[in-house]
C-alpha positions in Angstrom: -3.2 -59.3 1.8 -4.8 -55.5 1.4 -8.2 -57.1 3.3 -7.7 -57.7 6.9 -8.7 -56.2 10.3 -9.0 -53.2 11.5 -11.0 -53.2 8.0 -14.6 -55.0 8.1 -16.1 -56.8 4.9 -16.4 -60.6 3.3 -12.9 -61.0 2.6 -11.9 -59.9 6.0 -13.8 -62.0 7.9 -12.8 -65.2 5.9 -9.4 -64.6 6.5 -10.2 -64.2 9.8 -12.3 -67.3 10.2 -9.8 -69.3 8.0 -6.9 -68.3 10.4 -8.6 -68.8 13.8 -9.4 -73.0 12.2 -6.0 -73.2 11.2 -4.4 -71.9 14.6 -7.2 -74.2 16.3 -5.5 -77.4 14.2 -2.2 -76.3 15.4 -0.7 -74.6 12.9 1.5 -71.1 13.5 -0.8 -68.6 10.8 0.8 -65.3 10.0 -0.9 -62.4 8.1 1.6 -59.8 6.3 -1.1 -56.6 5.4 -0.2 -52.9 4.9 -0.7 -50.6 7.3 -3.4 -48.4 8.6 -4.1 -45.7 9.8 -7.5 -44.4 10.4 -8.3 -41.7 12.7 -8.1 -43.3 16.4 -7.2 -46.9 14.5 -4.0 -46.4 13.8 -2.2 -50.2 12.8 1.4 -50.3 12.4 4.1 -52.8 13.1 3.5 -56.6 14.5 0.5 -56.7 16.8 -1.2 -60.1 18.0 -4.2 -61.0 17.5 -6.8 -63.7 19.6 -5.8 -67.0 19.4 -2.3 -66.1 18.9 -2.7 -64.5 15.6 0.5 -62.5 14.0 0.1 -59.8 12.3 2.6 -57.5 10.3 1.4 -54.0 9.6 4.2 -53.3 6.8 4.7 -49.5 5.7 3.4 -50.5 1.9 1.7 -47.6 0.8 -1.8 -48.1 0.0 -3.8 -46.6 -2.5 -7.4 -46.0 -3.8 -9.2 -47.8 -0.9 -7.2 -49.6 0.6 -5.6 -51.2 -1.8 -1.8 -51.6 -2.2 0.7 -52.3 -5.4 3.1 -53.8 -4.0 6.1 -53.9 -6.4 8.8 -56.5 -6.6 11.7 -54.2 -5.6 10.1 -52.4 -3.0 8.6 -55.0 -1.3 10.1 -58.1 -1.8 13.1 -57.7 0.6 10.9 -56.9 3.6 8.6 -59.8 2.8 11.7 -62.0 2.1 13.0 -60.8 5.7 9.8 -62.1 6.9 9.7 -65.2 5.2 13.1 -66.3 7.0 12.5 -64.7 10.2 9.4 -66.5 10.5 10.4 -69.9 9.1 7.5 -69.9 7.1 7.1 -72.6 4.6 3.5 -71.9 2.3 2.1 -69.0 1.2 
């Protein structure tokens, strides 16, 4: 997702809120973002989160704003390695 923390908004915060219910009902949540790196906030790599929330800060580029465009040869591999490593069965 190009929305998520250390970023602060609507879309942020519902991901945030949706995540923390899931983990509460005992499902394992993941978030695959891009990274950041703001000044003294500097987000790169897996960090966890409260309530055992996982986080991948992948080196996709972003662009205007945050944004990213991911492409399917760039990206799909690391996400695909992600996918498998982490068992993980919806997206």
């Amino acid at each position: 997702c190009d929305f998520f923390y250390p970023r602060l908004g609507g879309v942020e915060m519902h991901l945030w809120s949706l995540a923390q219910h899931l983990i509460k009902r005992g499902h394992k949540v993941i978030v695959i973002t891009h990274y950041y790196n703001h000044n003294s906030n500097k987000r790169i790599g897996v960090r966890y989160l409260s309530g055992m929330l996982k986080v991948y800060y992948c080196p996709i580029v972003p662009l205007h704003d945050e944004d990213s465009m991911p492409t399917f040869s760039a990206t799909l591999p690391l996400l695909r390695h992600i996918f498998i490593r982490e068992g993980i069965q919806i997206v």
